[in-house]
N, CA, C and O atoms as a Maestro MAE file, in Angstrom:
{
 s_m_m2io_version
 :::
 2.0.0
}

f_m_ct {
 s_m_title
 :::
 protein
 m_atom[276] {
  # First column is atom index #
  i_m_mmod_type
  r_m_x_coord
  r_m_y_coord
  r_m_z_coord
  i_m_residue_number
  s_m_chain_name
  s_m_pdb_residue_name
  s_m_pdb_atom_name
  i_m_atomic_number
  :::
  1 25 42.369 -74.428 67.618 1 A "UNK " " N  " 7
  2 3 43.800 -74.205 67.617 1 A "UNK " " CA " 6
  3 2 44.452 -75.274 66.753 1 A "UNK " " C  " 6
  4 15 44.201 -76.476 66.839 1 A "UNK " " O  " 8
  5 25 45.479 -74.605 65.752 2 A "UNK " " N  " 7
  6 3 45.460 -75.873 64.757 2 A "UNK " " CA " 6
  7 2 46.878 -76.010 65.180 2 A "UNK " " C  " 6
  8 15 47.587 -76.475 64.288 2 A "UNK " " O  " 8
  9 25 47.592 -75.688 66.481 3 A "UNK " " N  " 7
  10 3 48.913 -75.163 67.014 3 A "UNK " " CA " 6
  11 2 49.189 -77.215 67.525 3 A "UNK " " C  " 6
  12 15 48.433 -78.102 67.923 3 A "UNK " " O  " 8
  13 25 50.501 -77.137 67.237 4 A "UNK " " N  " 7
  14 3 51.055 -78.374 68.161 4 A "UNK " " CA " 6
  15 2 50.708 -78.564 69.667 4 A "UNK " " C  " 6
  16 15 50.443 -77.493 70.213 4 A "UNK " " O  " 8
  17 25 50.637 -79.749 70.544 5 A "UNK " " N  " 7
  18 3 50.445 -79.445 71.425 5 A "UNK " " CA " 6
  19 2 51.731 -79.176 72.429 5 A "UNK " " C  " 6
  20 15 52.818 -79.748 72.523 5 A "UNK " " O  " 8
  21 25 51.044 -77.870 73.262 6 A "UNK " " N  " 7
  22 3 52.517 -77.428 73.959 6 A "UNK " " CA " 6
  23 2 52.758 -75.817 73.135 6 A "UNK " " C  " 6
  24 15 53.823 -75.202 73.185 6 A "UNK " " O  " 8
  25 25 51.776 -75.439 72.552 7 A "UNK " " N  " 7
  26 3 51.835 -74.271 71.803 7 A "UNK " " CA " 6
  27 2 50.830 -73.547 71.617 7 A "UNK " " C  " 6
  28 15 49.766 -74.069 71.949 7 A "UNK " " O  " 8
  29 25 50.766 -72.205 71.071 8 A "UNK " " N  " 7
  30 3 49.670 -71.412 71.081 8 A "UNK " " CA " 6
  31 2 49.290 -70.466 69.849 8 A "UNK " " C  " 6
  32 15 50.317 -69.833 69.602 8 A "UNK " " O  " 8
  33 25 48.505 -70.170 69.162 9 A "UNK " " N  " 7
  34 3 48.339 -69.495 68.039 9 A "UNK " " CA " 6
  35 2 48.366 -67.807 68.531 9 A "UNK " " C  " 6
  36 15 47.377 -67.206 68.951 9 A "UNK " " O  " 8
  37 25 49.249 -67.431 68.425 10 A "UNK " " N  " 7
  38 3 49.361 -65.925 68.722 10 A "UNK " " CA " 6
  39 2 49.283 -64.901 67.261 10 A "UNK " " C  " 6
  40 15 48.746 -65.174 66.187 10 A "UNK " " O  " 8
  41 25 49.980 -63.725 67.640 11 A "UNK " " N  " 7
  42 3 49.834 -62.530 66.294 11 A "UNK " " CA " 6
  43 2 51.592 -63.130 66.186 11 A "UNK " " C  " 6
  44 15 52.512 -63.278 66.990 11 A "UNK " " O  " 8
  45 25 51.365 -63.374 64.529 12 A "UNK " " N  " 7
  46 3 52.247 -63.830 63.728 12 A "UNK " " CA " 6
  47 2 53.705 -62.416 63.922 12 A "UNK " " C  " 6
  48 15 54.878 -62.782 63.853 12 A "UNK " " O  " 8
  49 25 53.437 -61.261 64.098 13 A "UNK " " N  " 7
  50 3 54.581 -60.266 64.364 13 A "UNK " " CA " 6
  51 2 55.248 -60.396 65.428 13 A "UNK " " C  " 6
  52 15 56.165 -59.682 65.834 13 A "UNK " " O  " 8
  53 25 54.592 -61.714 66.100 14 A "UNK " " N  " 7
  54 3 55.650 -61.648 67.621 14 A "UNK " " CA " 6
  55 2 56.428 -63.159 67.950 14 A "UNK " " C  " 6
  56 15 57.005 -63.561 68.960 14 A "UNK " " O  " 8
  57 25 56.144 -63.851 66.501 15 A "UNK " " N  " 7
  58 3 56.809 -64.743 65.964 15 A "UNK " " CA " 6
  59 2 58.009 -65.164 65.036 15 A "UNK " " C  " 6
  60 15 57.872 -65.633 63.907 15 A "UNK " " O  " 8
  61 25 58.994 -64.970 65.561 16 A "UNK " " N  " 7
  62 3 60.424 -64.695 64.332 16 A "UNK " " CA " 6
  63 2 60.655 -65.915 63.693 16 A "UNK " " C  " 6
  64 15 61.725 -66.509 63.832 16 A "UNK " " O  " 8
  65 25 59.686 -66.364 62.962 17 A "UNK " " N  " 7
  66 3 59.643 -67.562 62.410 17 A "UNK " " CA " 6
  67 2 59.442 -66.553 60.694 17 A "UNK " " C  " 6
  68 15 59.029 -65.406 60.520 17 A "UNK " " O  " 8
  69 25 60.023 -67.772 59.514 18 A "UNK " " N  " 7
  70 3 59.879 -67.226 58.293 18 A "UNK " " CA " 6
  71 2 58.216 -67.561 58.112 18 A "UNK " " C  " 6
  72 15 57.457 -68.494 58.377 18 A "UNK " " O  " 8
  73 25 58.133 -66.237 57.507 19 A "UNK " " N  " 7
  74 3 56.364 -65.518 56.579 19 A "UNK " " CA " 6
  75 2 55.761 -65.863 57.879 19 A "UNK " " C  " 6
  76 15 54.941 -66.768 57.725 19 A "UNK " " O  " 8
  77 25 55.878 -65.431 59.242 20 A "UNK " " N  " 7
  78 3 55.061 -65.196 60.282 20 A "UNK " " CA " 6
  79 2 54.040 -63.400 60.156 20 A "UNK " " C  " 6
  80 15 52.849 -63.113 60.275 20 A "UNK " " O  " 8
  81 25 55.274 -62.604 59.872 21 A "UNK " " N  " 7
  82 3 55.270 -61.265 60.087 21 A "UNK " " CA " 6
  83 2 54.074 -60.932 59.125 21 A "UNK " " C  " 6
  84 15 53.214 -60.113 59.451 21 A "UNK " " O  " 8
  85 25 54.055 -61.607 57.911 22 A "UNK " " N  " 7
  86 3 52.822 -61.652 56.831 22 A "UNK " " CA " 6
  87 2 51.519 -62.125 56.902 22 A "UNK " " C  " 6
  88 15 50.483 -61.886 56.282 22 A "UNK " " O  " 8
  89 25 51.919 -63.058 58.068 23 A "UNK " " N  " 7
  90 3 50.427 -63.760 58.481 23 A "UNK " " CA " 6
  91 2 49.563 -63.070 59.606 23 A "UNK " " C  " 6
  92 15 50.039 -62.235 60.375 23 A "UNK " " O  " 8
  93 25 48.303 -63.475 59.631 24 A "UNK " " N  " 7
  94 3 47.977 -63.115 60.642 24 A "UNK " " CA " 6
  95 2 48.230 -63.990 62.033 24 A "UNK " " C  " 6
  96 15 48.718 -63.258 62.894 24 A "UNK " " O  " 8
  97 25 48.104 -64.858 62.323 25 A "UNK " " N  " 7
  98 3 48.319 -65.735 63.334 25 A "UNK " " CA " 6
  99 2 49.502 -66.881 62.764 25 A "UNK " " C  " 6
  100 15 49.690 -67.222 61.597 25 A "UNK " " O  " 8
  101 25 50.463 -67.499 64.420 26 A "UNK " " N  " 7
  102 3 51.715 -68.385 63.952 26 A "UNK " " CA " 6
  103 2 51.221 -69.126 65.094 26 A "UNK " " C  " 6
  104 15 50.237 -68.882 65.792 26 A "UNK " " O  " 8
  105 25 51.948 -69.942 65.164 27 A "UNK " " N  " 7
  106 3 52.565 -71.160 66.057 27 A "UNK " " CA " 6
  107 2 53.666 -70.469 67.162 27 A "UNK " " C  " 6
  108 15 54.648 -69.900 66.685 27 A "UNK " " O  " 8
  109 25 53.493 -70.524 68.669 28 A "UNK " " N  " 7
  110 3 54.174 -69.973 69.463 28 A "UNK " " CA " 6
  111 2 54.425 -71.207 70.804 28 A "UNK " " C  " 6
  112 15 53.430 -71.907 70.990 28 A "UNK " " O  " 8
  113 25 55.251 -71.415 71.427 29 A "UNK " " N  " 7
  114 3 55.399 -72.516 72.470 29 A "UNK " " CA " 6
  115 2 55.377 -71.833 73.756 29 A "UNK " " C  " 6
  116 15 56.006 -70.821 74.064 29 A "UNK " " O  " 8
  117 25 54.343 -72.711 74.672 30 A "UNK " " N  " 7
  118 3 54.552 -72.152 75.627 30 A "UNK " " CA " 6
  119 2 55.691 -72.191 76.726 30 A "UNK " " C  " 6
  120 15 56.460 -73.151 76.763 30 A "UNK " " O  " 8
  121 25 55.786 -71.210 77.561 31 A "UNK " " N  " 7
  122 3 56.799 -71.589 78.161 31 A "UNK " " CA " 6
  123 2 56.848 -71.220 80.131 31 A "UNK " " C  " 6
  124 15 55.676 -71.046 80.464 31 A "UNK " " O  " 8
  125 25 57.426 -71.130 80.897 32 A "UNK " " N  " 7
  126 3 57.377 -71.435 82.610 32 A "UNK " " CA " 6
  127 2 57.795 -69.738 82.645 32 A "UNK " " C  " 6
  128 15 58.920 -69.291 82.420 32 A "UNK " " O  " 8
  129 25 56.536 -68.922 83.000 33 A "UNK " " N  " 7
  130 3 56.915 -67.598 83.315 33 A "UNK " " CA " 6
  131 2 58.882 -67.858 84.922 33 A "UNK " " C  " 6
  132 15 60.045 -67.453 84.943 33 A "UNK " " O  " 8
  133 25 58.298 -68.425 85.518 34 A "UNK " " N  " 7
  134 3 59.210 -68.730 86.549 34 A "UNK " " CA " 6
  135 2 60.883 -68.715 85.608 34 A "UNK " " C  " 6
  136 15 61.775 -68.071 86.158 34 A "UNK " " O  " 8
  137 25 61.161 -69.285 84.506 35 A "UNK " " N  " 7
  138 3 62.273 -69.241 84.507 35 A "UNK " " CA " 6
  139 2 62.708 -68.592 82.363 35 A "UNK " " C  " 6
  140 15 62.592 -68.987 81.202 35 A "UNK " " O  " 8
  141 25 63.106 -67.660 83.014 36 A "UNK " " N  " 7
  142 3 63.407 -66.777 81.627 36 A "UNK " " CA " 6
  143 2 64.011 -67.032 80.222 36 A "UNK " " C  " 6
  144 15 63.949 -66.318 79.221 36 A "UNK " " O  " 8
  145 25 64.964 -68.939 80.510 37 A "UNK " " N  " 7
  146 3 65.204 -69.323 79.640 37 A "UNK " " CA " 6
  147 2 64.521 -70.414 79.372 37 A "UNK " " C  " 6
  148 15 65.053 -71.523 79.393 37 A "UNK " " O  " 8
  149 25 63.087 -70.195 79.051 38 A "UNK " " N  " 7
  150 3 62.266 -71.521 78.743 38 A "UNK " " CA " 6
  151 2 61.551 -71.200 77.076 38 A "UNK " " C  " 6
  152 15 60.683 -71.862 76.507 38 A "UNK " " O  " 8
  153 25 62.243 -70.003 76.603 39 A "UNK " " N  " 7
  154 3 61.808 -70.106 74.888 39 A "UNK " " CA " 6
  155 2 63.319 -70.379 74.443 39 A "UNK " " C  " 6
  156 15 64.420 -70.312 74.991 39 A "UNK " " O  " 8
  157 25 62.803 -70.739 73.110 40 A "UNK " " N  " 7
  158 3 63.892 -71.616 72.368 40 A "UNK " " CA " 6
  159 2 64.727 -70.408 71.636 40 A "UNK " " C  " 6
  160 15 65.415 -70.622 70.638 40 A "UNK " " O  " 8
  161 25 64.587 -69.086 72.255 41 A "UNK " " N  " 7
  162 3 65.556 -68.501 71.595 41 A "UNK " " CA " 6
  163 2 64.838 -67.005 70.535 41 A "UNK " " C  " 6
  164 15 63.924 -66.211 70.756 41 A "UNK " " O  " 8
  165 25 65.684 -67.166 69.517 42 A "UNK " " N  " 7
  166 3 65.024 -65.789 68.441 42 A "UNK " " CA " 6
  167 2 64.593 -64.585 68.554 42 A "UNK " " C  " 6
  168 15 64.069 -63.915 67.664 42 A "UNK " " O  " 8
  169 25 64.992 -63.993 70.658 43 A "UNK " " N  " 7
  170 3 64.927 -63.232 70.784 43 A "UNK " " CA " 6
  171 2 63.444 -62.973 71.296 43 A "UNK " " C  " 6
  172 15 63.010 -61.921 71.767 43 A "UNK " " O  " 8
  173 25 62.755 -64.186 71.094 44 A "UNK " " N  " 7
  174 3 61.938 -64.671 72.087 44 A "UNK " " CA " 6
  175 2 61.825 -64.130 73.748 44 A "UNK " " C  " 6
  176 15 62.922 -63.802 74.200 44 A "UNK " " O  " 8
  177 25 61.137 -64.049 74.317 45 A "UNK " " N  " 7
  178 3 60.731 -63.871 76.020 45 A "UNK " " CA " 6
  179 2 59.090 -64.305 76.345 45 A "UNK " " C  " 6
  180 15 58.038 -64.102 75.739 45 A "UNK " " O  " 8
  181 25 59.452 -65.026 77.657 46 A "UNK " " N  " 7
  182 3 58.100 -65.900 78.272 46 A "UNK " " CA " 6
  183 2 57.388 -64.406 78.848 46 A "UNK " " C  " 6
  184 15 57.788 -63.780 79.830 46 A "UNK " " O  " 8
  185 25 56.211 -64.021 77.945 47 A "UNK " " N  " 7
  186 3 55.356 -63.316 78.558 47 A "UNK " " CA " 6
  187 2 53.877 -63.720 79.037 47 A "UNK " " C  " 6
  188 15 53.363 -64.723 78.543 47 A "UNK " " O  " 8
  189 25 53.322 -63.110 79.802 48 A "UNK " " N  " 7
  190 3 52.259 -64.132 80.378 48 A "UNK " " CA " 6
  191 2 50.723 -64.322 79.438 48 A "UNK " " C  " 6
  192 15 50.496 -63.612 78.458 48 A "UNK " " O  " 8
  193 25 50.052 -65.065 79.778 49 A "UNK " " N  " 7
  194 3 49.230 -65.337 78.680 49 A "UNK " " CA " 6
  195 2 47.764 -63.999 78.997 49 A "UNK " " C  " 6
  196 15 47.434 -63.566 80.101 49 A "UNK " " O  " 8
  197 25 47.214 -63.668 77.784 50 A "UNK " " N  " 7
  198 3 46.061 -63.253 77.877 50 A "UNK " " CA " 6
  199 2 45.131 -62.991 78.893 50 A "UNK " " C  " 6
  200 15 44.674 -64.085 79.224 50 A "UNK " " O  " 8
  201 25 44.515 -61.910 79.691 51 A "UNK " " N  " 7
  202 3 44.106 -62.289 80.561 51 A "UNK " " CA " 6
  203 2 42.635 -62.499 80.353 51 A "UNK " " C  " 6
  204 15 41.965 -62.469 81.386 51 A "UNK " " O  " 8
  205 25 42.132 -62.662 79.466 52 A "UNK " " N  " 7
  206 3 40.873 -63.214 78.498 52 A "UNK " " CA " 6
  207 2 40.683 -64.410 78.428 52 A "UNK " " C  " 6
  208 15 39.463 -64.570 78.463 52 A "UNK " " O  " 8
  209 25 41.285 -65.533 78.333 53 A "UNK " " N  " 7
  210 3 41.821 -66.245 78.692 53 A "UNK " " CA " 6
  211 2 41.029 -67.570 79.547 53 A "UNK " " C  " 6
  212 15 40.726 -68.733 79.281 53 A "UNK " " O  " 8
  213 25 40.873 -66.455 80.957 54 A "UNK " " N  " 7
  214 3 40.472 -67.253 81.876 54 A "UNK " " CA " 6
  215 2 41.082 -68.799 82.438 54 A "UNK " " C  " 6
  216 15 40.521 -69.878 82.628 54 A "UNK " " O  " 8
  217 25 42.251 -68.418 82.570 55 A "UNK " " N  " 7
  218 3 43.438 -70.233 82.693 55 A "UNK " " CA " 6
  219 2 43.399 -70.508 83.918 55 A "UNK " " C  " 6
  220 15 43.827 -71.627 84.203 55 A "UNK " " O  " 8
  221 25 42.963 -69.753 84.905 56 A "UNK " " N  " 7
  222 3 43.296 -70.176 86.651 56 A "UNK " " CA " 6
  223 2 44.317 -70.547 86.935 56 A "UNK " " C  " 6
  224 15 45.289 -70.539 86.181 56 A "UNK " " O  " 8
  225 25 44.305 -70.880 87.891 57 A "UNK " " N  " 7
  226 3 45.231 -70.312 89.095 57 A "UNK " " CA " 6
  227 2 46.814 -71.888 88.330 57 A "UNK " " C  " 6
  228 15 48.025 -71.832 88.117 57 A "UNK " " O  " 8
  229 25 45.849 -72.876 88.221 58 A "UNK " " N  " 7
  230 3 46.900 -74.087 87.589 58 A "UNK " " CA " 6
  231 2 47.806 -73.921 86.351 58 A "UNK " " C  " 6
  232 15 48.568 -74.786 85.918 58 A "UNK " " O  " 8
  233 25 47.591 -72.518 85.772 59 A "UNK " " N  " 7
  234 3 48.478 -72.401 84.699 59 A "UNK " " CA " 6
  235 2 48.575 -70.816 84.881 59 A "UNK " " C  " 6
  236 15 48.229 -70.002 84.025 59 A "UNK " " O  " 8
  237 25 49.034 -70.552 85.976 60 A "UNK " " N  " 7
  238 3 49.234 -68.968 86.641 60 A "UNK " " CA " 6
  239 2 50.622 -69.087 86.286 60 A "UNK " " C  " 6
  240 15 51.023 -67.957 86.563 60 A "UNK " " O  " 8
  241 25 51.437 -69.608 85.930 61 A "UNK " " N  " 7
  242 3 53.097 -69.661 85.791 61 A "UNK " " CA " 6
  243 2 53.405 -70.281 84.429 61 A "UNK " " C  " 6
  244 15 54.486 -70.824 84.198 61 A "UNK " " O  " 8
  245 25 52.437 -70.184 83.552 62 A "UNK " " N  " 7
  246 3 52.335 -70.602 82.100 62 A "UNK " " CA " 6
  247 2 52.371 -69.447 81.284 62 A "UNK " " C  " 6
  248 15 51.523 -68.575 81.478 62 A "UNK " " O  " 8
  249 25 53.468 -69.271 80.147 63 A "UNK " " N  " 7
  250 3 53.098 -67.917 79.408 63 A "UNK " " CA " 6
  251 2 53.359 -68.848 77.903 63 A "UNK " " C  " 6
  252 15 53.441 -70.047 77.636 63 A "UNK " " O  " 8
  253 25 53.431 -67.561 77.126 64 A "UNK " " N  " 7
  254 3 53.837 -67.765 75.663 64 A "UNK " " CA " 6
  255 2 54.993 -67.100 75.272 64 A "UNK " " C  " 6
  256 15 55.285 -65.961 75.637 64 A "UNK " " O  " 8
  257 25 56.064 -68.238 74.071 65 A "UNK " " N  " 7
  258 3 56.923 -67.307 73.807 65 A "UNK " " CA " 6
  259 2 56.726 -66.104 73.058 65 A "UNK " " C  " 6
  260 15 55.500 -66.034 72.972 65 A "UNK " " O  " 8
  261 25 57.165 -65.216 72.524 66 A "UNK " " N  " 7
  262 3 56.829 -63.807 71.962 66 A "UNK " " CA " 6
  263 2 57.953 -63.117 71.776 66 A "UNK " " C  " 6
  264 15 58.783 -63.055 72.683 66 A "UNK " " O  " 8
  265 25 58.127 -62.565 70.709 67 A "UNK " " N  " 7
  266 3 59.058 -61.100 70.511 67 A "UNK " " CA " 6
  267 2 58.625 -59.825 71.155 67 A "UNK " " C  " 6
  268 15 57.502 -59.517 70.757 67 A "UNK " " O  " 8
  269 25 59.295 -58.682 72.307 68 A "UNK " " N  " 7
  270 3 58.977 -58.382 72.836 68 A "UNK " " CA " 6
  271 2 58.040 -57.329 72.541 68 A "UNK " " C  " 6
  272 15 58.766 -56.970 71.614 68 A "UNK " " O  " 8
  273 25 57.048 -56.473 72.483 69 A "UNK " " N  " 7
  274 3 56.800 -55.334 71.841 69 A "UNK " " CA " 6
  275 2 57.071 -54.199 71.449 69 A "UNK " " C  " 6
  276 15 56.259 -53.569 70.771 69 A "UNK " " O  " 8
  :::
 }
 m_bond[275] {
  # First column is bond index #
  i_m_from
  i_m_to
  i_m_order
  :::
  1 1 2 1
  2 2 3 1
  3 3 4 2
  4 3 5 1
  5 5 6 1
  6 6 7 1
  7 7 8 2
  8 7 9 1
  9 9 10 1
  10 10 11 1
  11 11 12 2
  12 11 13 1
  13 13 14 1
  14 14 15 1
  15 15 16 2
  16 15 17 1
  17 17 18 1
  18 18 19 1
  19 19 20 2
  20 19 21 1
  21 21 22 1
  22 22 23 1
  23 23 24 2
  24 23 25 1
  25 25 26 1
  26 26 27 1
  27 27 28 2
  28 27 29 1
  29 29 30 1
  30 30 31 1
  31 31 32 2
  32 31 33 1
  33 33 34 1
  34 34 35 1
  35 35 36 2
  36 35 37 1
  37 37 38 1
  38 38 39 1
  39 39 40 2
  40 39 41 1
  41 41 42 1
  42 42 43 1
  43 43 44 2
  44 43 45 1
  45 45 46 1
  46 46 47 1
  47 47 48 2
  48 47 49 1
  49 49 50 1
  50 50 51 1
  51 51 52 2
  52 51 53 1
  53 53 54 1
  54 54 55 1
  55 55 56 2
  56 55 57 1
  57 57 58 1
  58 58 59 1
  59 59 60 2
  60 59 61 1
  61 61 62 1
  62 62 63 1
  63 63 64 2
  64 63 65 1
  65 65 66 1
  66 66 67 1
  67 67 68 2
  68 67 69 1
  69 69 70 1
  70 70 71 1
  71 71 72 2
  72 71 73 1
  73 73 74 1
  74 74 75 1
  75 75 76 2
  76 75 77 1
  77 77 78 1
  78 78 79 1
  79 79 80 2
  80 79 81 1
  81 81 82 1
  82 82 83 1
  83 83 84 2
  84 83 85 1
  85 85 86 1
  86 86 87 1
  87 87 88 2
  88 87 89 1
  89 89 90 1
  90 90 91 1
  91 91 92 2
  92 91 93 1
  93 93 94 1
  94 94 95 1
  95 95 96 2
  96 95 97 1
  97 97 98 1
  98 98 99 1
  99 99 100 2
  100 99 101 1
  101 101 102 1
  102 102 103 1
  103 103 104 2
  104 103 105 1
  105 105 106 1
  106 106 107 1
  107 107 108 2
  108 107 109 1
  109 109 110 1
  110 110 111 1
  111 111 112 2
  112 111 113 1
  113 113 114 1
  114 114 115 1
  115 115 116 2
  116 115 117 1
  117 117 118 1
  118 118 119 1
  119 119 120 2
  120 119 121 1
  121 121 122 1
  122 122 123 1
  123 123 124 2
  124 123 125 1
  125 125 126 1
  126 126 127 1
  127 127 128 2
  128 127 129 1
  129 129 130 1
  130 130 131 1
  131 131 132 2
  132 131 133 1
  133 133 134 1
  134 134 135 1
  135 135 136 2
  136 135 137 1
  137 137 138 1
  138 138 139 1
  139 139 140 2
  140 139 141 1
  141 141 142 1
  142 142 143 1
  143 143 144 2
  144 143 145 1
  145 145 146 1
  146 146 147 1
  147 147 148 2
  148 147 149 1
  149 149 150 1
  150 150 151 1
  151 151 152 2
  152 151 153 1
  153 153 154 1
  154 154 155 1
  155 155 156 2
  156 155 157 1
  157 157 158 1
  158 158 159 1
  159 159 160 2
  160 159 161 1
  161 161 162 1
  162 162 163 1
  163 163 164 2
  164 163 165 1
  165 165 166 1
  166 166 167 1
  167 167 168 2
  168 167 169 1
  169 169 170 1
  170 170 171 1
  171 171 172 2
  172 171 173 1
  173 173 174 1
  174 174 175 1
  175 175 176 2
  176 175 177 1
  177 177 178 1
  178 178 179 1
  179 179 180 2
  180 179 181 1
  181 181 182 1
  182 182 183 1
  183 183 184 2
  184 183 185 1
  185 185 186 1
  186 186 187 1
  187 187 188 2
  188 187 189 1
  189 189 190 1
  190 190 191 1
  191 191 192 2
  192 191 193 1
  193 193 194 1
  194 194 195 1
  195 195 196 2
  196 195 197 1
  197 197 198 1
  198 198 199 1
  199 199 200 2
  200 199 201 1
  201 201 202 1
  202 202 203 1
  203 203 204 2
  204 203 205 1
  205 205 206 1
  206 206 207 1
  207 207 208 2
  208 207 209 1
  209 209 210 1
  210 210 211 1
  211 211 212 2
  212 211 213 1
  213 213 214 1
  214 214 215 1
  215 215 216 2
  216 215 217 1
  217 217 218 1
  218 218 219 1
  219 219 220 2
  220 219 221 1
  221 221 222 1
  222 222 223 1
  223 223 224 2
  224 223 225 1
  225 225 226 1
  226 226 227 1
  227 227 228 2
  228 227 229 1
  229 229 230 1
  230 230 231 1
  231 231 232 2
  232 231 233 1
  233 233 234 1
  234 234 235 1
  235 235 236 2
  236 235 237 1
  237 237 238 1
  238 238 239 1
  239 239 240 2
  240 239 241 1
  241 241 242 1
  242 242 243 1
  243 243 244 2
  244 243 245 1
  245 245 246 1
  246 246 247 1
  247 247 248 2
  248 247 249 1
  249 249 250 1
  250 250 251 1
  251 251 252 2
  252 251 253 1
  253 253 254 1
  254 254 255 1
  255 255 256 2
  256 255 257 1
  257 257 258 1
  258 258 259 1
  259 259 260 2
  260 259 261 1
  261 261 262 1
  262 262 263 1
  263 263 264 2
  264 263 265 1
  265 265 266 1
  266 266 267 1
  267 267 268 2
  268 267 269 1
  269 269 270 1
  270 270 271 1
  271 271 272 2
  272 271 273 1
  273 273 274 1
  274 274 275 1
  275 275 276 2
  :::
 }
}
């Protein structure tokens, strides 16, 4: 993950960041499924992470920001 920490490499189309939509993978922050204003915006929403994943039960209230689908 070449992502900041506190962030996640997701599909670049669910990233409203400039030349995301062109890429294949962006930079996404995570954010507290529990409270709905924890992305920074852009139309952004905390959806929950992958369930591939495998994060347990300690990051059960951890998502990623995302544009919705």
């Amino acid at each position: 993950n070449a992502c900041a920490p506190g962030h996640l490499c997701i599909n670049g189309s669910r990233v409203p960041e400039p030349g995301c939509a062109e890429t294949q993978k962006c930079c996404s922050p995570l954010c507290d499924l529990a409270d709905p204003t924890s992305c920074p915006g852009n139309d952004q929403i905390c959806v929950g992470l992958e369930p591939s994943l495998n994060i347990g039960a300690d990051w059960a209230n951890v998502g990623m920001c995302a544009l919705p689908q």
